[in-house]
MOPAC internal coordinates of N, CA, C and O (Angstrom, degrees):
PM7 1SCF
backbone

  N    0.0000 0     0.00 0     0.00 0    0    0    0
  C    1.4489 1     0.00 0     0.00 0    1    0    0
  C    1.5326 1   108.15 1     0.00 0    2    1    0
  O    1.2310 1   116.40 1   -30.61 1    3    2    1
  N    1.2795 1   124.46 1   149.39 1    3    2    1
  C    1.3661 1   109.66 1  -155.53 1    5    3    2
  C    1.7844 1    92.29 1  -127.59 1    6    5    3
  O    1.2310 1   112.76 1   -18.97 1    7    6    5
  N    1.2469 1   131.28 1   161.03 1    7    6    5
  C    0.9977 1   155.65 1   -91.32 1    9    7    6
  C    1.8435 1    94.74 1   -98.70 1   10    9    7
  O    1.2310 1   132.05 1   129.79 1   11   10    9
  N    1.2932 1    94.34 1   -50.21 1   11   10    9
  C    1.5288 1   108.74 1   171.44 1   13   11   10
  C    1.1414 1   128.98 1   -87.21 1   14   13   11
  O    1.2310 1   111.89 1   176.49 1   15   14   13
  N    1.7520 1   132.89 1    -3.51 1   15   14   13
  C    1.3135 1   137.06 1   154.54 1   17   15   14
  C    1.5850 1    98.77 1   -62.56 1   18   17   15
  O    1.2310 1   124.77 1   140.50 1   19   18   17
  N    1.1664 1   108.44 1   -39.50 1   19   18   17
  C    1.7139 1   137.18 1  -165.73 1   21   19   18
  C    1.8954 1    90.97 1   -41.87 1   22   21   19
  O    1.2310 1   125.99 1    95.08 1   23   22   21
  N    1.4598 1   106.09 1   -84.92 1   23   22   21
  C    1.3510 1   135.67 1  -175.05 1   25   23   22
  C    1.4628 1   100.84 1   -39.28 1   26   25   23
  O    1.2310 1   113.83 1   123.47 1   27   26   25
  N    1.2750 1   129.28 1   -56.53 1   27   26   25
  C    1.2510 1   141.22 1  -159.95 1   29   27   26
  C    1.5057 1   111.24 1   -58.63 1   30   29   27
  O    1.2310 1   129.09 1   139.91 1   31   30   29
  N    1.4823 1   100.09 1   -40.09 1   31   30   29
  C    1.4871 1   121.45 1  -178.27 1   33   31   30
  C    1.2495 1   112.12 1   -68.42 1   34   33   31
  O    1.2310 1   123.43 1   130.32 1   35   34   33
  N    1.2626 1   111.02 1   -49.68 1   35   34   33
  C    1.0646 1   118.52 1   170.76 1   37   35   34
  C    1.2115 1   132.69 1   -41.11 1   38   37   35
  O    1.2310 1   118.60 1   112.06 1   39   38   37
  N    1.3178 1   120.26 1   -67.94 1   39   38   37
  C    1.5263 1   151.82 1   142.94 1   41   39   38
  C    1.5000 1   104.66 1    -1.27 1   42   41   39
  O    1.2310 1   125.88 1   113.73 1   43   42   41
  N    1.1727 1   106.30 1   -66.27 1   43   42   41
  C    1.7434 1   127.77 1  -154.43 1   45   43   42
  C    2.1636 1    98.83 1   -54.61 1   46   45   43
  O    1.2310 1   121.90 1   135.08 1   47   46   45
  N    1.7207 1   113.97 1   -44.92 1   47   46   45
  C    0.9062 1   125.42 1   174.67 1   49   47   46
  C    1.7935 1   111.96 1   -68.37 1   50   49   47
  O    1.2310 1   119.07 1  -115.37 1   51   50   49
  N    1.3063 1   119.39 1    64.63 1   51   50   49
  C    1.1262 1   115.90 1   179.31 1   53   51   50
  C    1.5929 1   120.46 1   -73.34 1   54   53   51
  O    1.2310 1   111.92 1  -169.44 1   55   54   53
  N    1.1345 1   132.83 1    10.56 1   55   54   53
  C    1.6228 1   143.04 1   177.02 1   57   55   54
  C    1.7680 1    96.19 1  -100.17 1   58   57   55
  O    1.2310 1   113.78 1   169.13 1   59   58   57
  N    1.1039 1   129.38 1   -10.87 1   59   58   57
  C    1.4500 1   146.85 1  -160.19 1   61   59   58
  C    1.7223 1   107.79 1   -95.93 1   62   61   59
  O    1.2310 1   124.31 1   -71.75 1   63   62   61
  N    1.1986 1   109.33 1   108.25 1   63   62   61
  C    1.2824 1   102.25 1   171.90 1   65   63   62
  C    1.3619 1   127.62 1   -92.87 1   66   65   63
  O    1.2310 1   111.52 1  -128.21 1   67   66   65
  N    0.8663 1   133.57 1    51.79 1   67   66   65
  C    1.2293 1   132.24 1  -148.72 1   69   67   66
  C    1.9466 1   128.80 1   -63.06 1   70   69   67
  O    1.2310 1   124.12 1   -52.85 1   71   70   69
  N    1.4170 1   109.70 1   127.15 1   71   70   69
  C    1.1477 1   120.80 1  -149.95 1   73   71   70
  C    1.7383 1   109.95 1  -109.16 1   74   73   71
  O    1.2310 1   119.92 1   125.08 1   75   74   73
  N    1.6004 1   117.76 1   -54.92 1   75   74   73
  C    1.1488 1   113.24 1   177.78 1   77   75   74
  C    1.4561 1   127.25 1  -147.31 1   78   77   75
  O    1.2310 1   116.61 1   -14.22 1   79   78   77
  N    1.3485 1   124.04 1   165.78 1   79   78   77
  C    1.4709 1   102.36 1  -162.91 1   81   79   78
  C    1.4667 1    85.68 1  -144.94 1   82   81   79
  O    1.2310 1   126.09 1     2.20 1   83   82   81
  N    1.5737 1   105.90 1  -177.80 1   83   82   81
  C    1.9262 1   118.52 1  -169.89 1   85   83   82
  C    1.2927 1   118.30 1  -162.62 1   86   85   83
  O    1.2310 1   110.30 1   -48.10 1   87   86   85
  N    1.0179 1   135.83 1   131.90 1   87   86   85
  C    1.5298 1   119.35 1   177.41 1   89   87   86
  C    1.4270 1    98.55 1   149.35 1   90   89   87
  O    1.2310 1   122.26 1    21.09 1   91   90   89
  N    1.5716 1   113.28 1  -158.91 1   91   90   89
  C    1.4983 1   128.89 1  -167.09 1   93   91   90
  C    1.6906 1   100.43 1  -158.13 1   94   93   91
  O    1.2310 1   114.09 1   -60.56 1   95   94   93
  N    1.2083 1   128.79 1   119.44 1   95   94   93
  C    1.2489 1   130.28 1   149.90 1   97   95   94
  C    1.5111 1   102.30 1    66.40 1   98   97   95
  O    1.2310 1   116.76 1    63.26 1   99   98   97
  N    1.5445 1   123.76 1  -116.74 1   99   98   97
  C    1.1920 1   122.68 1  -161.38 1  101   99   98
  C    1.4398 1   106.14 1  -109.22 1  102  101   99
  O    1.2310 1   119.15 1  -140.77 1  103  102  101
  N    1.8539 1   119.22 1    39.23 1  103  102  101
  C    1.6197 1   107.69 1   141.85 1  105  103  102
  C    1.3847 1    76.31 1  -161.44 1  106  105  103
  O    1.2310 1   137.13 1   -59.50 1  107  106  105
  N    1.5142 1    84.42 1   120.50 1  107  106  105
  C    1.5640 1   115.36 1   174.40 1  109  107  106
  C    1.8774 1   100.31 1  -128.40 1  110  109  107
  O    1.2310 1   136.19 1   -31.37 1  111  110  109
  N    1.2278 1    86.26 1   148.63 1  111  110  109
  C    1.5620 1    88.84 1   170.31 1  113  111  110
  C    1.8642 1   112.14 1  -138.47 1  114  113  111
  O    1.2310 1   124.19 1   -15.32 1  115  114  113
  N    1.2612 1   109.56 1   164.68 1  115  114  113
  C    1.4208 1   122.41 1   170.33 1  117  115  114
  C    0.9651 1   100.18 1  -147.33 1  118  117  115
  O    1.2310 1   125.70 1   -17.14 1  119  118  117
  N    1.5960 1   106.65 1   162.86 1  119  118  117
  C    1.5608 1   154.57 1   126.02 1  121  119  118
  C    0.9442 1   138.62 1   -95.79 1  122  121  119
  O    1.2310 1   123.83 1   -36.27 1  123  122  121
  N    1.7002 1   110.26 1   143.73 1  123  122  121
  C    1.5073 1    98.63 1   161.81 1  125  123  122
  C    1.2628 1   113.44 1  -165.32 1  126  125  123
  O    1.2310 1   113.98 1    36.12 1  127  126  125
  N    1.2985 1   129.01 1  -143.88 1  127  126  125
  C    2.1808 1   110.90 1  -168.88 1  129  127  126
  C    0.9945 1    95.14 1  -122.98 1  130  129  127
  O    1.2310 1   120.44 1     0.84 1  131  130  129
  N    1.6174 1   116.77 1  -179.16 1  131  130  129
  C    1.4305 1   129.48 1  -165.50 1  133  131  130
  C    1.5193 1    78.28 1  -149.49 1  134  133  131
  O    1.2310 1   110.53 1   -57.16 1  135  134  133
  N    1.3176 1   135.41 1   122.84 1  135  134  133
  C    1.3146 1   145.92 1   129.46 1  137  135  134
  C    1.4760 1   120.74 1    -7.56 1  138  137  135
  O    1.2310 1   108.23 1   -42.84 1  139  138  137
  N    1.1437 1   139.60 1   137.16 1  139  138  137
  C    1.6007 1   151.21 1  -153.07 1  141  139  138
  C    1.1604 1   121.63 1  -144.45 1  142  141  139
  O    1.2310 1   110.48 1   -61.90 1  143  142  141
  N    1.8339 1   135.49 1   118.10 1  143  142  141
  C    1.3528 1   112.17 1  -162.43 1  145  143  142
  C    2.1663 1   101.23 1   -72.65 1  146  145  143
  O    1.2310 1   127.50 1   170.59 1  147  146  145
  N    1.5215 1   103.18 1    -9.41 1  147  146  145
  C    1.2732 1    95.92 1   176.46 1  149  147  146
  C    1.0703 1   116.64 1  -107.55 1  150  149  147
  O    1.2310 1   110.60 1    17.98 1  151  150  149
  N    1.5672 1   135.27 1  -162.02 1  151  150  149
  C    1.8310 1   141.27 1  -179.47 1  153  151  150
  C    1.4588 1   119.18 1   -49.46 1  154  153  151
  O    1.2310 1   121.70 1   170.02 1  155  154  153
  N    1.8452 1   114.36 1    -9.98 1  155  154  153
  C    1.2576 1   101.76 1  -163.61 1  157  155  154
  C    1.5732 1   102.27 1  -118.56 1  158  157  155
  O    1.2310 1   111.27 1    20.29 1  159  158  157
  N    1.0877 1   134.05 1  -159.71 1  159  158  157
  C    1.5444 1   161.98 1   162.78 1  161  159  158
  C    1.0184 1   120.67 1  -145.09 1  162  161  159
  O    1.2310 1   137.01 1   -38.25 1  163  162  161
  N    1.7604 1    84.67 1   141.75 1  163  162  161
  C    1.6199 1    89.68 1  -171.59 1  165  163  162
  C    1.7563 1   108.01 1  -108.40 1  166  165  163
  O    1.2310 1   117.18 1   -32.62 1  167  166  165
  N    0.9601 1   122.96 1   147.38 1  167  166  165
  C    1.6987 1   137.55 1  -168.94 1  169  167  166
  C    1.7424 1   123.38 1   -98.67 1  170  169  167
  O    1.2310 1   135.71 1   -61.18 1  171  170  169
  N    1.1528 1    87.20 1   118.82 1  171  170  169
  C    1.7430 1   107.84 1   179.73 1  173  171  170
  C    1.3502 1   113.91 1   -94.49 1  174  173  171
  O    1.2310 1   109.91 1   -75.39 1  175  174  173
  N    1.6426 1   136.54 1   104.61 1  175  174  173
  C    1.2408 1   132.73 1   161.57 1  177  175  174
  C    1.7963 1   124.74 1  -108.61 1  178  177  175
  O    1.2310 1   125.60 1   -55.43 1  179  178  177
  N    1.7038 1   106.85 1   124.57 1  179  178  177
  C    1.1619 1   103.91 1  -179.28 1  181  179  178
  C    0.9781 1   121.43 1  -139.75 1  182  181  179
  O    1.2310 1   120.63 1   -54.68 1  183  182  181
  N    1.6488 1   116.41 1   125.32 1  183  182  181
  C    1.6866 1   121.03 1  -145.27 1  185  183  182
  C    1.8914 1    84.63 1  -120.05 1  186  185  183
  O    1.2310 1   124.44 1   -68.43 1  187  186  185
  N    1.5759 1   109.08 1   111.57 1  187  186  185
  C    1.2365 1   114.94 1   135.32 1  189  187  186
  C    1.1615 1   159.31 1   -29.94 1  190  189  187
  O    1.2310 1   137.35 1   147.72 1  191  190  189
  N    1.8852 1    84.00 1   -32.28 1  191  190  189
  C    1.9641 1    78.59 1  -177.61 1  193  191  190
  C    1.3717 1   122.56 1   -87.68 1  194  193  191
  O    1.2310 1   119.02 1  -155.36 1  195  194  193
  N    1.1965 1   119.47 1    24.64 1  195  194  193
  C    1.1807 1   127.68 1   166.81 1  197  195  194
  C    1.4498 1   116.38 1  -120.93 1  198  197  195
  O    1.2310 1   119.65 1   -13.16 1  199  198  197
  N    1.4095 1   118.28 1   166.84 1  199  198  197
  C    1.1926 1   131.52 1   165.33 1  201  199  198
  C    1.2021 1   144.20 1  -115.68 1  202  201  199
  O    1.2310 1   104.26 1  -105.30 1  203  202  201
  N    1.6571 1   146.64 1    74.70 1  203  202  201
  C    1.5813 1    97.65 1    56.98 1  205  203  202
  C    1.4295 1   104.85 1   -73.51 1  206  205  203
  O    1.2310 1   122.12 1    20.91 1  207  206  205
  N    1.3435 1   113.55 1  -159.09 1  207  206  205
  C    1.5474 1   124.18 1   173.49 1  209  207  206
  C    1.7477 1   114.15 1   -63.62 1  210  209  207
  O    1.2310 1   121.84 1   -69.92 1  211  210  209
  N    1.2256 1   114.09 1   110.08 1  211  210  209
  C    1.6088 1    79.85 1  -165.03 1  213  211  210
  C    2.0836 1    99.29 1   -87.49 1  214  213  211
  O    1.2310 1   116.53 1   -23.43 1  215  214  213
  N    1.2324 1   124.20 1   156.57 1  215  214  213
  C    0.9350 1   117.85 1  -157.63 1  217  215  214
  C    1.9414 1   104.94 1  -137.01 1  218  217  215
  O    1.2310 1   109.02 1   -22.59 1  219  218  217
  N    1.0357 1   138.17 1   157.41 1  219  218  217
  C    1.1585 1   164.53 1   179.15 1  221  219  218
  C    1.7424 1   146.59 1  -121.52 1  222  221  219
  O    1.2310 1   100.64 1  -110.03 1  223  222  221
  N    0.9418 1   152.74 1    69.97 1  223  222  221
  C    1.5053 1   136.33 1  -145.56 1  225  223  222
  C    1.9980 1   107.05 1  -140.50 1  226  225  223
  O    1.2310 1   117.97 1   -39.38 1  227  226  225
  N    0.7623 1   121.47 1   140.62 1  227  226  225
  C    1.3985 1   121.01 1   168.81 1  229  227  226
  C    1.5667 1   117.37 1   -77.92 1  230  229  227
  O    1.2310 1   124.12 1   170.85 1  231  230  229
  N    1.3519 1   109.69 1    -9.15 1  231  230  229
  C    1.7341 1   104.00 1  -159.33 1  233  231  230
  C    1.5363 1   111.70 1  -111.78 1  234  233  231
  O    1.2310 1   136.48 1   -70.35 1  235  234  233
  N    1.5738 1    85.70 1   109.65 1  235  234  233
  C    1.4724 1   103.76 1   174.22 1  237  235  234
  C    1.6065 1   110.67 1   -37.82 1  238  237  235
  O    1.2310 1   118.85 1   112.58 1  239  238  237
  N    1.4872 1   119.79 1   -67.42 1  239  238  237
  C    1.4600 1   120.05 1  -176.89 1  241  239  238
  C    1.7595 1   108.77 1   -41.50 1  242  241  239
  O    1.2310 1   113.47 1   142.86 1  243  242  241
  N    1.0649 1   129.95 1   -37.14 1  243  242  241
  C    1.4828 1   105.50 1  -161.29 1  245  243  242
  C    1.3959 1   103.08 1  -121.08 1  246  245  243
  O    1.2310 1   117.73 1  -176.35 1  247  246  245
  N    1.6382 1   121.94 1     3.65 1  247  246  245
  C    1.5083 1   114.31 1  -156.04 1  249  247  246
  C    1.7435 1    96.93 1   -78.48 1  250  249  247
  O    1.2310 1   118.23 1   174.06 1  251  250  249
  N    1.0152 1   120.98 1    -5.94 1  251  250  249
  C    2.3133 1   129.45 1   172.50 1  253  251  250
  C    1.7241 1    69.54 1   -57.75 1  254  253  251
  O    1.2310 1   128.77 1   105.16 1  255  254  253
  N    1.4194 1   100.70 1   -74.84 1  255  254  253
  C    1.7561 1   110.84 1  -152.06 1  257  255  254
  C    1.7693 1   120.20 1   -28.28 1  258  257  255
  O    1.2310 1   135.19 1   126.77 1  259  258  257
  N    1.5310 1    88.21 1   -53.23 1  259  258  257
  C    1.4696 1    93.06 1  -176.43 1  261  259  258
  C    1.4044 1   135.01 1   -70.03 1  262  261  259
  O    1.2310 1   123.95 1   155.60 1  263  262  261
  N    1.5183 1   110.03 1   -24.40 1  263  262  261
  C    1.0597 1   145.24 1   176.23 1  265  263  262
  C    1.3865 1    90.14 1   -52.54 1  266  265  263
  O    1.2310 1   121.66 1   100.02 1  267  266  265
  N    1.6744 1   114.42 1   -79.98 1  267  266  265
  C    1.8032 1   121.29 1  -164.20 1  269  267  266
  C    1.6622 1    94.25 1   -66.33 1  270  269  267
  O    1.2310 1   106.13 1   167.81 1  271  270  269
  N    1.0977 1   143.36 1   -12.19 1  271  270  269
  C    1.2847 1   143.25 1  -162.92 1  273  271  270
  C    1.8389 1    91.22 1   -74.49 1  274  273  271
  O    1.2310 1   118.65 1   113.18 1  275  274  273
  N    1.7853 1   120.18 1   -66.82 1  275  274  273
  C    1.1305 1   107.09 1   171.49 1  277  275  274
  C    1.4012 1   117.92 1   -97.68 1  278  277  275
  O    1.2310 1   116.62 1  -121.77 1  279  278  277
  N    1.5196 1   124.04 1    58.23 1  279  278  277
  C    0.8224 1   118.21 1   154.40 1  281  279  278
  C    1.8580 1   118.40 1    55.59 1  282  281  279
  O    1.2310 1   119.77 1  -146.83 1  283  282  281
  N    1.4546 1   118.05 1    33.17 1  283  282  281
  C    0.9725 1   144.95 1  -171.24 1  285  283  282
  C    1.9321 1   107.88 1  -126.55 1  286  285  283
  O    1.2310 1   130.05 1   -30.00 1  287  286  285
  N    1.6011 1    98.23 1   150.00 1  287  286  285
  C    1.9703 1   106.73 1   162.70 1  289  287  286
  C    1.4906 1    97.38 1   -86.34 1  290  289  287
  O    1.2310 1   141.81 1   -34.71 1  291  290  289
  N    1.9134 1    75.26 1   145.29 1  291  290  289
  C    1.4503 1   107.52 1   169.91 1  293  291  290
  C    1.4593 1   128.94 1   -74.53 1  294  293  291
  O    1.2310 1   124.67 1   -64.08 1  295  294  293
  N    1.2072 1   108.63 1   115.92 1  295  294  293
  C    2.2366 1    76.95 1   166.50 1  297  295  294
  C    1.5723 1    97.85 1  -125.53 1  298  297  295
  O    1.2310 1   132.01 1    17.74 1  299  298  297
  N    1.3448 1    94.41 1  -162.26 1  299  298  297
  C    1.9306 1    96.15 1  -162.13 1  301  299  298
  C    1.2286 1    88.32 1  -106.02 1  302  301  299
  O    1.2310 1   140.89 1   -34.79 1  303  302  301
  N    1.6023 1    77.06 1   145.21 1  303  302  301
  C    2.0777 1   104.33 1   171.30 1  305  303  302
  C    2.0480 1   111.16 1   -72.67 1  306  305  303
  O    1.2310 1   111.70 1   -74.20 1  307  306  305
  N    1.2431 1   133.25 1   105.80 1  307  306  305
  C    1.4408 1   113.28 1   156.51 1  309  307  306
  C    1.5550 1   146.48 1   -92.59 1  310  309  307
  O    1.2310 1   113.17 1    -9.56 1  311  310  309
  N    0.9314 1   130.52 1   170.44 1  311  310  309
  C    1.1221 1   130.69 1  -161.03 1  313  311  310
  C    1.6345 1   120.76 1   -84.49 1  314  313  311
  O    1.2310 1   120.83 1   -82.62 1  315  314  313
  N    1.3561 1   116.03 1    97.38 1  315  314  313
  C    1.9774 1   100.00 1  -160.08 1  317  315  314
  C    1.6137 1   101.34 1   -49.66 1  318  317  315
  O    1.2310 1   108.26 1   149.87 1  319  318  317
  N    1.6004 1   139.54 1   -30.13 1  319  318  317
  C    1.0712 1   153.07 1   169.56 1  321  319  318
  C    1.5856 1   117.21 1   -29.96 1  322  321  319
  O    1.2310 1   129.48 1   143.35 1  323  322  321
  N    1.2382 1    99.33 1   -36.65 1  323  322  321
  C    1.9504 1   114.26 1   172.01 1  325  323  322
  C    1.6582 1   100.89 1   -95.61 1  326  325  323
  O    1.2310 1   116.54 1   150.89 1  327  326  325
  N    0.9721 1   124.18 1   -29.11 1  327  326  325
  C    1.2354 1   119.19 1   171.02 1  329  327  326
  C    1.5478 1   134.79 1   -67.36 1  330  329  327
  O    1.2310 1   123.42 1   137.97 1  331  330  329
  N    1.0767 1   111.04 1   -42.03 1  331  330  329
  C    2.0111 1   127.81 1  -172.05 1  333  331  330
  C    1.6399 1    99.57 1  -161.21 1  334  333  331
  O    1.2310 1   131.94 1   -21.47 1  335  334  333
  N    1.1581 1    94.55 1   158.53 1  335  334  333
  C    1.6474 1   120.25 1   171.71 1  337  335  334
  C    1.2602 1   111.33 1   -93.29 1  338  337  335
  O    1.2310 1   115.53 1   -15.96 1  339  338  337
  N    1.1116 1   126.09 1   164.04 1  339  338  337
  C    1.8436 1   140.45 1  -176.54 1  341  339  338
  C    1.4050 1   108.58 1    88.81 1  342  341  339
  O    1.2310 1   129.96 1    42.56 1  343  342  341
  N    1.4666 1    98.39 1  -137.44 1  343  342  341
  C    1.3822 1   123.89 1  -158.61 1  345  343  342
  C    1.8921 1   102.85 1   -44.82 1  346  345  343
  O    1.2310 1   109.31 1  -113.17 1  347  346  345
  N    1.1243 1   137.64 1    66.83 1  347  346  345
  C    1.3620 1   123.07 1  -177.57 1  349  347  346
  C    1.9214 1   116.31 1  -156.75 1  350  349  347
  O    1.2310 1   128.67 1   -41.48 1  351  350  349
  N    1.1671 1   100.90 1   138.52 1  351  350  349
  C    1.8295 1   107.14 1  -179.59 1  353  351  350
  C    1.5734 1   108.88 1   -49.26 1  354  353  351
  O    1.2310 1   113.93 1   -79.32 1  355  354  353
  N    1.3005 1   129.10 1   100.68 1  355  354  353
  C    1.2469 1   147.26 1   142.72 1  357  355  354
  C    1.7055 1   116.92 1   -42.80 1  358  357  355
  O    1.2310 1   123.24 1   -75.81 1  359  358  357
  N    1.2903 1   111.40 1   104.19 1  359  358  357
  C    1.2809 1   134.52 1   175.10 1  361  359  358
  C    1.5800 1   109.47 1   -44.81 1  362  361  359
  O    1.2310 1   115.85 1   -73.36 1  363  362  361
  N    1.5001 1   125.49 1   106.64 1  363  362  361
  C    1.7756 1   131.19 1  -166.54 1  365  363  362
  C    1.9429 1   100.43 1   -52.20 1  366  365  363
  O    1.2310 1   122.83 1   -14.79 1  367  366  365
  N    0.8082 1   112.18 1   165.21 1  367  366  365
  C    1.1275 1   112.70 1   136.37 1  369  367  366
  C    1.4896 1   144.49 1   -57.07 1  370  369  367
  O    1.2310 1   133.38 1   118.10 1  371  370  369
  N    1.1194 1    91.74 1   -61.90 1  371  370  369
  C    2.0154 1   106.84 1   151.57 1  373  371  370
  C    0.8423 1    92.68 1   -20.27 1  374  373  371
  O    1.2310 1   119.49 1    89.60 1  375  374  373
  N    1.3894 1   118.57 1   -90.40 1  375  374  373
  C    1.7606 1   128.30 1  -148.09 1  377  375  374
  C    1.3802 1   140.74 1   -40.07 1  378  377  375
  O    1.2310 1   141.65 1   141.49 1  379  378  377
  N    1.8841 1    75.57 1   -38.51 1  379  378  377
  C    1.8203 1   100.18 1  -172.77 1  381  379  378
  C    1.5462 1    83.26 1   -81.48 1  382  381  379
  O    1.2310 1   101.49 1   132.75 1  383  382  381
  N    1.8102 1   151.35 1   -47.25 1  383  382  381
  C    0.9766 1   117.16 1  -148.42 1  385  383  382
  C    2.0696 1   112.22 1   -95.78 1  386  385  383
  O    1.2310 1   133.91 1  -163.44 1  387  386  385
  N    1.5776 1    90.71 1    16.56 1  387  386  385
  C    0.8737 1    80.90 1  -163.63 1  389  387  386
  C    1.7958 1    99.57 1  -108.83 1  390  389  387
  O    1.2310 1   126.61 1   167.67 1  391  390  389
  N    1.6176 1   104.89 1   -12.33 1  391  390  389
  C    1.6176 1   115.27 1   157.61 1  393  391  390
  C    1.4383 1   107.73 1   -58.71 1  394  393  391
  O    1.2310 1   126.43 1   132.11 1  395  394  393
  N    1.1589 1   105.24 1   -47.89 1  395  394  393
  C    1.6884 1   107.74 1  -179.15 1  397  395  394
  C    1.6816 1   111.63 1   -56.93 1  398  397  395
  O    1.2310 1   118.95 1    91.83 1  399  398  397
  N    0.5315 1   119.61 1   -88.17 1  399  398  397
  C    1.3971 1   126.64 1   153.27 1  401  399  398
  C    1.4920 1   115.58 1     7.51 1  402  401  399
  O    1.2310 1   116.01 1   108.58 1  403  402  401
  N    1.0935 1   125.19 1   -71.42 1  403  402  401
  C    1.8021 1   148.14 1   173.12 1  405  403  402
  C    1.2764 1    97.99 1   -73.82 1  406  405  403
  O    1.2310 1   105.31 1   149.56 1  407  406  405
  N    1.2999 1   144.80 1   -30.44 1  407  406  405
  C    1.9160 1   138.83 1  -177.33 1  409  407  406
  C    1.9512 1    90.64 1   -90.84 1  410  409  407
  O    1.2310 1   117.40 1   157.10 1  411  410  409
  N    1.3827 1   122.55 1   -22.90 1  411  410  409
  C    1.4130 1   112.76 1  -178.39 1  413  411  410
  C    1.7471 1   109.06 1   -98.19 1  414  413  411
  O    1.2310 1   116.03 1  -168.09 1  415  414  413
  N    1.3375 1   125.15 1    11.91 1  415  414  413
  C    0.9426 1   119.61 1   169.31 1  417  415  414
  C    1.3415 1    96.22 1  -115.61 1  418  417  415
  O    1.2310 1   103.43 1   124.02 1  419  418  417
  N    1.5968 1   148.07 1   -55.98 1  419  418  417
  C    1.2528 1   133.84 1   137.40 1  421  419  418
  C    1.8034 1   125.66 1    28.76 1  422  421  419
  O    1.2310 1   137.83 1   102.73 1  423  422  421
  N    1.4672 1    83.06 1   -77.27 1  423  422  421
  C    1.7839 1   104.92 1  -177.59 1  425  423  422
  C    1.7543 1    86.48 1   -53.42 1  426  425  423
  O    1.2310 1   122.09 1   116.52 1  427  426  425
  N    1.0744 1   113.61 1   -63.48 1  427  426  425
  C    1.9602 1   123.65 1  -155.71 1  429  427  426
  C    1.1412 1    96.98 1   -45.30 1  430  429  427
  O    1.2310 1   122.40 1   116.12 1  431  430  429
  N    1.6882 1   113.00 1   -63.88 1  431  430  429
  C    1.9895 1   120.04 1  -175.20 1  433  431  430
  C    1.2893 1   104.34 1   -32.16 1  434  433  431
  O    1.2310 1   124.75 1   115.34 1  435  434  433
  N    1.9923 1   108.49 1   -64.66 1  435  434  433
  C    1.1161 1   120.34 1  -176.22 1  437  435  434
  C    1.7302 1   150.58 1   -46.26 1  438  437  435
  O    1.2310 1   133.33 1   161.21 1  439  438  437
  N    1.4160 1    91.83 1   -18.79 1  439  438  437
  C    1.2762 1   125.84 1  -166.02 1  441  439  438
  C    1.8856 1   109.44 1   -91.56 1  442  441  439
  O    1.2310 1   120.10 1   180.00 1  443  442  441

């Protein structure tokens, strides 16, 4: 993919801050953050040198987005926190009551 499909792509992810990239010529990759209503960010990685784009992100809110963005399926992001104990980001309280919260108005729209 050449330098300015590159940029374009880039571009297109405007919630994307994009911070750093790695590679050589035709597989390059980046990252970069997605803004958080809490302390953290969530992370977008998208490596070119493959085909399709293969892609990466932590953020529940936009990962539908990114998915249809390249024209790619979605699957769900999980939590290493349900998975293993130790070294790993523990879900706030906030967060959870405030998912709750947004999945119970959801149901209402939905309903």
């Amino acid at each position: 993919m050449n330098r300015e499909t590159i940029i374009q792509t880039l571009k297109k992810f405007d919630f994307v801050m994009w911070d750093r990239y790695f590679g050589e010529c035709e597989s390059l990759t980046f990252y970069g953050w997605i803004e958080r209503k809490d302390k953290y960010k969530d992370f977008l990685i998208l490596d070119f040198g493959v085909k399709p784009i293969w892609w990466a992100t932590s953020s529940e809110k936009y990962s539908k987005k990114i998915a249809e963005m390249l024209n790619q399926d979605h699957s769900r992001c999980n939590r290493v926190e349900y998975f293993m104990d130790g070294n790993v980001i523990r879900e706030t309280t906030e967060s959870v009551q405030s998912k709750n919260i947004n999945n119970a108005k959801s149901e209402v729209e939905d309903a």
